[in-house]
C-alpha positions in Angstrom: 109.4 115.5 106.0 111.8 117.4 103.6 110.2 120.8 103.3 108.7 121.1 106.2 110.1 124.0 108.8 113.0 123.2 110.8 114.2 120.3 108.2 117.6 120.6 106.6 116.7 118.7 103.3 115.7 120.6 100.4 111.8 120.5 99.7 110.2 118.1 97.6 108.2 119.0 94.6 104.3 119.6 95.0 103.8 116.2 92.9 105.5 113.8 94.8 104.8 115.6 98.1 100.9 115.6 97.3 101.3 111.2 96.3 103.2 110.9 99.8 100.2 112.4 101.4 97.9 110.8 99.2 99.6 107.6 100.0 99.5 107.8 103.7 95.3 109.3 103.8 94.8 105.6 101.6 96.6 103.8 104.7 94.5 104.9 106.8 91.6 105.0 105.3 92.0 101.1 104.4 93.1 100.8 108.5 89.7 102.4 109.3 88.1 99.8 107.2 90.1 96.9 108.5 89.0 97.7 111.7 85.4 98.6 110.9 85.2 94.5 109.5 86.7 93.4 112.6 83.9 94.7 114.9 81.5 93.5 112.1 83.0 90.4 112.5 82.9 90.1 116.2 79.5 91.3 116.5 78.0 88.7 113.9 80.0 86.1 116.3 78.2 87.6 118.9 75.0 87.4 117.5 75.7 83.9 116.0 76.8 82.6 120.1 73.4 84.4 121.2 71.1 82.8 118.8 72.7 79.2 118.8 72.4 78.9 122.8 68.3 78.5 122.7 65.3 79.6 121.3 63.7 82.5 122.4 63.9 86.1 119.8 63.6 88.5 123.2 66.3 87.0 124.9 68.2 87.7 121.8 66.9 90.8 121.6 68.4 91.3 125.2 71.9 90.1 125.2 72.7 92.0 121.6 70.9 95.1 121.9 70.9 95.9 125.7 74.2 94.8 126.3 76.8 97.7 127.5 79.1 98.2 124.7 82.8 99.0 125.6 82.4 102.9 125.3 79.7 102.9 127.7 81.7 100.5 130.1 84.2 103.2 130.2 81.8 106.5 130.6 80.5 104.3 133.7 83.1 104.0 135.2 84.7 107.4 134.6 81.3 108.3 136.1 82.3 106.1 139.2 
């Protein structure tokens, strides 16, 4: 970016180099939030496939709740 060390550009004011950064925090902030839906999303599917294959609340209770999530698939088999 112009005005940072090592660039040959001259720097950009504070303004517009404070709405560039401001710019770039608000695309990732709205990324976060994209993604956050998405495994909203796929864990309501989840839940809706669960429930809609047969009665039974503690079954439910055991395929959403005890199931191993993707983070602790990875720590077990780092582990391994």
């Amino acid at each position: 970016m112009r005005g940072e060390p090592g660039h040959p550009g001259q720097p950009i004011h504070f303004e517009l180099r404070m709405a560039v950064i401001y710019r770039a925090e608000k695309k990732k902030i709205l990324r976060s939030q994209l993604n956050l839906l998405g495994k909203v999303l796929s864990v309501l599917d989840r839940a809706e496939s669960v429930l809609s294959s047969g009665p039974g609340s503690a079954r439910a209770y055991q395929e959403l709740i005890l199931e191993e999530t993707p983070t602790e698939v990875s720590w077990r088999n780092a582990i391994l």
